[in-house]
Steps between C-alpha positions, in 0.01 A plus 500: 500500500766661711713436758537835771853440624850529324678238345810623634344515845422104421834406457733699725284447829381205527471275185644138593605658812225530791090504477353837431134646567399722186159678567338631221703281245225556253207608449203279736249507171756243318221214613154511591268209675378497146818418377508238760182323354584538146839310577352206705247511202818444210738300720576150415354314770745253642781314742748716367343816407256492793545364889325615859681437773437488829740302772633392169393456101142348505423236239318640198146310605473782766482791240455381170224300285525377158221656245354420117360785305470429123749220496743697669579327827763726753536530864330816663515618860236340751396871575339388794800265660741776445252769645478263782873447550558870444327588792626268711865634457619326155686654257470487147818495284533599179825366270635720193197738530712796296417244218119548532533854586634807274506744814680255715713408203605882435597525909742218438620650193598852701647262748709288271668796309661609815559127625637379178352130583197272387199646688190302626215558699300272709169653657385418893137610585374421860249632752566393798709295690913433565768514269477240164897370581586603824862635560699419154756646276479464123814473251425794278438913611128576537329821410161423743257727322160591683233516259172479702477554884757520753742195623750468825924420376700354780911499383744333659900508425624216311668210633573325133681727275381550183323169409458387127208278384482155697614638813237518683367674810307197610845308596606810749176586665641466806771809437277735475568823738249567718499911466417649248661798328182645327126461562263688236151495349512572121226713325383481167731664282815375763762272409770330768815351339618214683880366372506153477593319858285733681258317678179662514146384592166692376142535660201665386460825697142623463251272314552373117850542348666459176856589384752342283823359567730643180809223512845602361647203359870639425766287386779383742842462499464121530288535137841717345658184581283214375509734184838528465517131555289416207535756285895538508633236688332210289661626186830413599644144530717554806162564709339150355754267566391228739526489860656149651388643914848337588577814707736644286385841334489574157489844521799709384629834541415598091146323574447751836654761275235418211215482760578847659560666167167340373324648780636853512498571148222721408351435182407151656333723795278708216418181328387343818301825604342529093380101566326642849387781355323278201315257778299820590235665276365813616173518378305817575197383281307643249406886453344562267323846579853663499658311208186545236443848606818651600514888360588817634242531765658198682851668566475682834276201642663170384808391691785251345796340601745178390369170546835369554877594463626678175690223380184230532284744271782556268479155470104505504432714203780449249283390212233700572435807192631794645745372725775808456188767595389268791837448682598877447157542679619202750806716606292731685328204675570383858311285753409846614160600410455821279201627329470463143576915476788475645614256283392647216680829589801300449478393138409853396624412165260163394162574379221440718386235258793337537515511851168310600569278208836444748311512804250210361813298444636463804174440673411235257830349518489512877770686617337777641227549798283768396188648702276772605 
């Protein structure tokens, strides 16, 4: 799938900065109702994969039922208690959903190459009714992505700058603004970025809704720190010695010296990026269509680009058999899609054996996106 705005666009206007209205994000045929079904059908159903909420989280009694069917007991939906609460203005929440879903999983793979966080994706389907959560602000940037139907996004400014997980909007209810600075329905195909510390509240605008709230989870400052504290810090014995709490400090000027060196140095910056980098795996699933049949007739219609940065598929394919043919191929690579002719008029001089031989390398060892 693709993403219809700029990257650069992303980050210079309003990335981390204020909430943004993109129409036309991608393309409205991402998701069907279909797709709907088929993922209640292969969810997992339950407390933390699956809630409805209305005035609050309902218990799981007044949606889901416990089945047997060949020995295999589970926990289902009570389609007729959520059909029930559905129309009478609950919503249904889905947790982790880009786990159950390869076409919500690639949208939070285009959105986490540009973010450079951990993505997830938690699903909200409703009917009817008021908003799920009221007026809240969440402690990571959301991507709001409108899969099916239309839904109503109330902003306000924030009042808490830039929360981190535990700080909750709950505890400052009260300081929410009462005017709002933007007021839009979202369409199918729409996404509106909210920064973290917005508050925002949502509604269903015009009968049955479903979009997807894509969460940035970036790392802070705060986690640099903690880090650097027990990756660095522990190692030397000036750091551990014990603490009497007599009032007197402990802490020298070579110790402050240590500590600020520690932090601005930049190899421990990489390494601390590398171990963030690790925690997510961009998986893009299988495809097998492209990778068993790949040949010349696929050039001008099969798209690729990097999976992640250079240095993380250096890493990624070092042992792999023809590693010196794949990274000279990787050098004309980008995050930037290109089709698989242009790509191939680069490397004029590697046979076209070769080349999908290459191409079938990278895609198996996952460091490319490639579609049609």
């Amino acid at each position: 799938m693709r993403l219809n705005f700029s990257v650069e666009h992303i980050k210079s206007d309003f990335f981390q900065k204020k909430p943004t209205y993109i129409k036309n994000a991608f393309s409205p045929e991402l998701f069907s109702w279909q797709d709907l079904d088929e993922l209640l059908y292969n969810v997992d159903v339950n407390a933390k994969t699956v809630r409805l909420a209305k005035n609050g989280l309902m218990p799981e009694s007044a949606f889901l039922e416990s089945t047997h069917h060949y020995g295999l007991f589970r926990n289902t939906f009570n389609k007729s208690l959520v059909y029930k609460e559905l129309d009478s203005g609950a919503t249904l929440i889905l947790n982790r959903i880009e786990q159950k879903s390869l076409r919500i999983k690639r949208l939070c793979n285009q959105i986490a190459l540009f973010a450079k966080g951990q993505v997830v994706a938690n699903g909200y389907f409703a009917k009817t009714g008021s908003s799920a959560f009221g007026n809240h602000w969440d402690s990571h940037d959301v991507f709001a992505s409108q899969l099916l139907g239309s839904k109503r996004w109330i902003i306000y400014p924030p009042t808490f700058q830039d929360p981190i997980a535990g700080q909750k909007s709950v505890d400052h209810v009260q300081d929410c603004p009462q005017e709002a600075c933007l007021d839009v329905i979202t369409m199918p195909g729409d996404i509106l970025y909210i920064p973290r510390g917005w508050w925002h509240c949502a509604y269903p605008s015009e009968g049955p809704c479903f979009h997807v709230a894509v969460g940035v989870h970036k790392p802070y400052i705060i986690d640099y720190l903690n880090w650097i504290n027990a990756s660095i810090l522990a190692r030397d014995k000036n750091f551990r010695k014990g603490l009497d709490l007599d009032g007197k400090s402990l802490i020298d000027a070579s110790m402050l010296e240590a500590l600020q060196s520690s932090i601005a140095d930049d190899e421990n910056l990489q390494a601390f990026e590398e171990q963030i980098i690790k925690k997510e795996k961009i998986d893009n699933g299988f495809n097998f269509e492209l990778y068993c049949n790949l040949s010349e007739e696929f050039l001008g219609g099969v798209s690729i680009k990097l999976a992640s940065p250079f240095r993380a598929l250096e890493k990624s394919i070092s042992a792999l058999p023809g590693v010196e043919g794949v990274l000279l191929l990787a050098q004309h690579l980008s995050t930037d899609e290109q089709s698989l002719a242009v790509l191939r008029s680069k490397v004029p001089n590697i046979a076209d054996e070769d080349f999908f031989s290459f191409i079938r390398t990278l895609i198996s060892s996952e460091a490319v996106f490639v579609s049609k």
